[in-house]
C-alpha positions in Angstrom: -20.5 -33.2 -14.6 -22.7 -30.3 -13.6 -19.9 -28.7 -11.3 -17.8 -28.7 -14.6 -20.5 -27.2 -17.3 -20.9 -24.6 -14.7 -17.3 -24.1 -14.5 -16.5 -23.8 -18.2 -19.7 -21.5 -18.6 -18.1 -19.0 -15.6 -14.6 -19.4 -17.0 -15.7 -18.6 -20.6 -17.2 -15.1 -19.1 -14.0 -13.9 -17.6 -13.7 -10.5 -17.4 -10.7 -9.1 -18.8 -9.9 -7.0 -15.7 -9.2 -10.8 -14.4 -6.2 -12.5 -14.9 -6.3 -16.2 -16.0 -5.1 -17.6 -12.7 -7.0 -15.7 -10.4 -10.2 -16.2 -12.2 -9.6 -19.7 -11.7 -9.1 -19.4 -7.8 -11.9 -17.7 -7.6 -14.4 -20.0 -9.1 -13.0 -22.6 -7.1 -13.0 -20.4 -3.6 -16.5 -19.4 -4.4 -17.5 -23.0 -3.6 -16.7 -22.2 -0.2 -18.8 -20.4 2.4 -18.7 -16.6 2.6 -16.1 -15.5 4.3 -13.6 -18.5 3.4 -12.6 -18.0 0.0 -12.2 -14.2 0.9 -9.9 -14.6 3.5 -7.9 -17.5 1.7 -7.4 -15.0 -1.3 -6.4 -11.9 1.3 -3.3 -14.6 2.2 -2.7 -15.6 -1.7 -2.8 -11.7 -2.5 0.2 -11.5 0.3 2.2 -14.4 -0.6 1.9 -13.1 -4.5 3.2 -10.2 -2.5 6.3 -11.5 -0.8 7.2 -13.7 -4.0 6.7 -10.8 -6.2 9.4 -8.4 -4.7 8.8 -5.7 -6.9 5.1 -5.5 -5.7 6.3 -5.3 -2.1 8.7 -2.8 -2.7 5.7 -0.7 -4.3 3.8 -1.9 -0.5 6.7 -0.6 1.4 7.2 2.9 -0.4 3.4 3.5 -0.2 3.5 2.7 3.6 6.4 4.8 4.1 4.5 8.1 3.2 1.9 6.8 5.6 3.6 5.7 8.6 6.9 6.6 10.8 7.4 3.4 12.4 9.3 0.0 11.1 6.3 -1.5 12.9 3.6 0.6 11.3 5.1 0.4 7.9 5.5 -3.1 7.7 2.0 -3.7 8.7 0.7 -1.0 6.3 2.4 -2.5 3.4 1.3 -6.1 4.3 -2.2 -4.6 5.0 -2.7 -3.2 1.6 -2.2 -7.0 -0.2 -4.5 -8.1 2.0 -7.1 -6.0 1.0 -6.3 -5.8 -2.3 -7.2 -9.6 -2.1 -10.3 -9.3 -0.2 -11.6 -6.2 -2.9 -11.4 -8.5 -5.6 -12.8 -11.5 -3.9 -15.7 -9.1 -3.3 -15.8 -7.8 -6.6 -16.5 -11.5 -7.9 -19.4 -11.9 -4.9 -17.2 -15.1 -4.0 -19.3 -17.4 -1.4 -22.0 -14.9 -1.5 -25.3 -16.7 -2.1 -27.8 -14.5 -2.6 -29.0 -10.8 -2.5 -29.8 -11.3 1.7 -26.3 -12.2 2.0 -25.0 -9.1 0.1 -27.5 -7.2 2.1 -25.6 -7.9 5.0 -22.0 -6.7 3.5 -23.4 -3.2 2.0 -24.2 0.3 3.5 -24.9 3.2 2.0 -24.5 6.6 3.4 -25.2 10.1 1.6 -28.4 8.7 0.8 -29.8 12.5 1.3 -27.9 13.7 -1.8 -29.5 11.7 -4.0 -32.5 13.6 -4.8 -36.0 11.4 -5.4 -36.5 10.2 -8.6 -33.2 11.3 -9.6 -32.5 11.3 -13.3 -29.8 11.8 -15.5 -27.2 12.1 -12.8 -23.6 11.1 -13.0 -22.3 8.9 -10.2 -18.5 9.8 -10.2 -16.4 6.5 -8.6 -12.6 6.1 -7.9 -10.5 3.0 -7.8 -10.6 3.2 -4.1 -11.6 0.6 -1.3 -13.6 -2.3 -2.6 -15.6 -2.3 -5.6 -18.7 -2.3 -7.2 -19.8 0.7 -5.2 -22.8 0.8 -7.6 -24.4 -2.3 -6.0 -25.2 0.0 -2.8 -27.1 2.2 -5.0 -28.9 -0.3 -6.8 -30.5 -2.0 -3.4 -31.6 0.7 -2.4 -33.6 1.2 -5.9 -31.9 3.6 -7.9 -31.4 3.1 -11.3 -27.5 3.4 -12.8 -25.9 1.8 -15.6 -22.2 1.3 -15.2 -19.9 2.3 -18.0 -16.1 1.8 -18.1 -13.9 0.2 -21.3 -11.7 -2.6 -21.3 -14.7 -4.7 -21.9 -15.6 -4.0 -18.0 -19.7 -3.2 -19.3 -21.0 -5.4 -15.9 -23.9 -7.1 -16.4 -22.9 -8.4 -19.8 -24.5 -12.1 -20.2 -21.0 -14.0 -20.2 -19.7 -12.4 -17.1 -23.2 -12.9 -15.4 -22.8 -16.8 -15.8 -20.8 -16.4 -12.8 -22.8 -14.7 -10.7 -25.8 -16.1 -8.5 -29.3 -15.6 -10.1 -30.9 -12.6 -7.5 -27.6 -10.3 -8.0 -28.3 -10.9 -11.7 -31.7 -10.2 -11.3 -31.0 -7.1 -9.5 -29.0 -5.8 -12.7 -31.6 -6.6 -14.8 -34.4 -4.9 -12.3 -32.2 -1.2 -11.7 -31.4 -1.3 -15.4 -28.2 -1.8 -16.8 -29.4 -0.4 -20.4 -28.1 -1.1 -23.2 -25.0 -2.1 -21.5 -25.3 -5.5 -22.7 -25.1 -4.3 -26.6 -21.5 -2.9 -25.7 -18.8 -4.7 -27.5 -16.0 -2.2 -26.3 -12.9 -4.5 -25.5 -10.2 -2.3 -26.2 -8.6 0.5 -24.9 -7.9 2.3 -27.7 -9.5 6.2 -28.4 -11.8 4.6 -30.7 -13.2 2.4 -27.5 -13.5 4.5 -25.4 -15.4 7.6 -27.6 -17.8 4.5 -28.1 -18.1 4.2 -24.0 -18.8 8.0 -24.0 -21.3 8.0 -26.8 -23.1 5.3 -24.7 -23.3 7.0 -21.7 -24.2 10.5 -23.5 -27.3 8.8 -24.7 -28.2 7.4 -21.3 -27.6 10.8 -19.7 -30.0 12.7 -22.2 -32.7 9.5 -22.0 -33.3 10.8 -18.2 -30.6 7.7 -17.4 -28.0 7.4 -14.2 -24.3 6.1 -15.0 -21.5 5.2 -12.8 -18.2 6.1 -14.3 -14.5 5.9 -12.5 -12.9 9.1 -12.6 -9.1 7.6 -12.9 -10.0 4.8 -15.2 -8.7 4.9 -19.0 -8.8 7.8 -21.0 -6.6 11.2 -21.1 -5.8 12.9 -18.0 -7.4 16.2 -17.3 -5.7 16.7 -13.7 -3.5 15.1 -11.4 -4.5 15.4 -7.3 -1.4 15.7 -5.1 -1.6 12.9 -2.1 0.8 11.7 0.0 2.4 8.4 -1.2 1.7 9.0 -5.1 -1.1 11.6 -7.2 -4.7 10.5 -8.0 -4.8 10.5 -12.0 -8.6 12.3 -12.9 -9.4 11.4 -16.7 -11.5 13.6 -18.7 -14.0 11.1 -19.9 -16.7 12.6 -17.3 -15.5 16.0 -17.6 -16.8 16.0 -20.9 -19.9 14.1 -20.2 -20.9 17.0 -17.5 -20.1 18.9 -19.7 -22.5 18.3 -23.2 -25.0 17.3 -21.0 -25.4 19.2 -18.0 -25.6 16.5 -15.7 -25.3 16.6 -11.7 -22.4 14.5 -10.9 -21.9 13.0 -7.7 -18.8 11.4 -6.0 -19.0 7.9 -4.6 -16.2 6.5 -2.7 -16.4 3.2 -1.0 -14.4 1.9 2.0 -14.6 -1.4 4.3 -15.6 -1.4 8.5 -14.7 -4.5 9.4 -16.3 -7.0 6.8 -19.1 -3.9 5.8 -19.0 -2.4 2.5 -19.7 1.0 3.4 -20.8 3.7 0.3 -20.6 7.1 0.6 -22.5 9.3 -1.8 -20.8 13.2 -1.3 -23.0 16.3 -2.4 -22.7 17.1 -6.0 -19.8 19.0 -7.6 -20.0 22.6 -8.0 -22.7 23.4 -10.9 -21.1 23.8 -14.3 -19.3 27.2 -14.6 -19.1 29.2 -18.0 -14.9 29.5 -17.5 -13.6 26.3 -18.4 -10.5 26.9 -16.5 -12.5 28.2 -13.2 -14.7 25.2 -13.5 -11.8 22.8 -14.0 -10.1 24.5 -10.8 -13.8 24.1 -9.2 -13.8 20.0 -9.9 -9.7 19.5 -8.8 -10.6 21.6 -5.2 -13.5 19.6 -4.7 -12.2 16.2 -5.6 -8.7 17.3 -4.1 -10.6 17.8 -0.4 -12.5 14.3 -0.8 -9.7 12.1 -2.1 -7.0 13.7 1.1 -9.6 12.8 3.4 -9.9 9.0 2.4 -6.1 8.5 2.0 -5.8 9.8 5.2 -8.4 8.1 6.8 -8.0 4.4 4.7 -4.5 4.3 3.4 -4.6 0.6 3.5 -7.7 0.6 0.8 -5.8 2.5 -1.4 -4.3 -0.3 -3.7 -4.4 1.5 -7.0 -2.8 4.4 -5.5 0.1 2.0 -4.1 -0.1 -0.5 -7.0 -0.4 1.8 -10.4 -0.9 0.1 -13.4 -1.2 1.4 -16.8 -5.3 2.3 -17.7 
């Protein structure tokens, strides 16, 4: 009886970025001890794979820009499922306890860029490697609110009811302000000027957000990489821009079973020329986003499996 309150409390805060059925198999893997229900949902993300030919075919064109070998192409392709799988079994902390546990899974590195007391600071992410790159930040104390639409606020109540009580409290402790009161669940213009108009106010308060830079929203640039282009939106252009803020890229990649974070020195400073600065942002994101493609071209899953944001 207690086993299914809990359930229907977890399934009623499904975030929308979750489909129906794998929501489902992750409540039910999370029952599991870590690393089980991770690796059981790496092999469901390659069967979906295999059964889903059009998804493999998108697997096999990726790997084909990445490798010159049947051999090397095949195991790229099946590679990139697998992670894809084991991303958003981390995303969802499934069979992770408590906030030891996580401990054990996260590093952070570029921990020097982050200046002391940091304030009003935007922490620039990309839909690369596993998620939730923001949790590196927040162990080690800094506080960041995460911003996105689609109803993806994290830290909302509903989708905390499926998250264990210390990774909830350690929301609650770096600050997730305000984020709660968002009731953005669309991704309409409308939404996502609301998202903005969020964030702006943190900014200015002296706040830190996390925002992806090829989520939703109208495309300011496209990076050239081998396999397909990196889509950069303009939603944080803009913030930089009416408030001044530092931004800092944050990309996020696995060694082994270790989340590693990397926080990269700041953008170049906000230039007067809107066109030089633009060309300023694209050369300095363009350098970052060649190197981890080229280094991790089996974390790249939004890269090889596009979807409409």
């Amino acid at each position: 009886m207690r086993f299914r309150r809990g359930f229907r409390a977890a399934w009623a805060g499904r975030p929308a970025v979750y489909g129906r059925w794998t929501w489902a198999l992750i409540l039910v893997l999370d029952r599991l001890p870590w690393p089980w229900g991770e690796e059981i949902l790496c092999c469901c993300f390659v069967v979906s794979a295999l059964v889903r030919r059009q998804r493999m075919r998108r697997a096999f064109s990726w790997s084909r820009a990445h490798q010159s070998t049947a051999l090397g192409r095949l195991w790229l392709a099946v590679s990139i499922c697998a992670h894809h799988g084991r991303f958003v079994a981390r995303s969802a902390f499934t069979g992770i306890r408590d906030l030891r546990a996580l401990r054990r899974l996260v590093s952070l590195r570029g921990a020097d860029h982050v200046v002391p007391g940091l304030r009003g600071a935007i922490f620039l992410g990309f839909h690369l490697g596993p998620t939730s790159p923001d949790v590196a930040l927040r162990m080690a104390g800094h506080s960041v609110t995460w911003v996105g639409a689609q109803g993806a606020w994290i830290g909302t109540p509903a989708t905390a009811a499926a998250w264990p009580p210390e990774i909830n409290r350690l929301y609650e402790v770096t600050g997730e302000q305000g984020a709660s009161d968002a009731t953005v669940r669309s991704r309409d213009a409308r939404a996502r000027a609301q998202v903005l108009y969020r964030a702006r106010q943190i900014l200015l308060g002296g706040g830190n957000v996390f925002i992806t830079a090829d989520g939703p929203g109208t495309v300011a640039f496209e990076v050239p990489l081998p396999g397909a282009p990196a889509k950069i939106r303009a939603g944080w252009l803009l913030l930089r821009e009416i408030t001044g803020a530092s931004v800092l890229p944050v990309v996020s990649h696995l060694e082994g079973r270790t989340q590693v974070v990397t926080v990269h020195p700041a953008l170049p400073p906000l230039d007067a020329d809107p066109i030089r600065d633009l060309e300023a942002c694209r050369a300095a994101l363009g350098r970052l986003l060649a190197d981890y493609v080229r280094r991790h071209p089996e974390q790249c899953y939004m890269l090889a499996f596009p979807r409409s944001l």
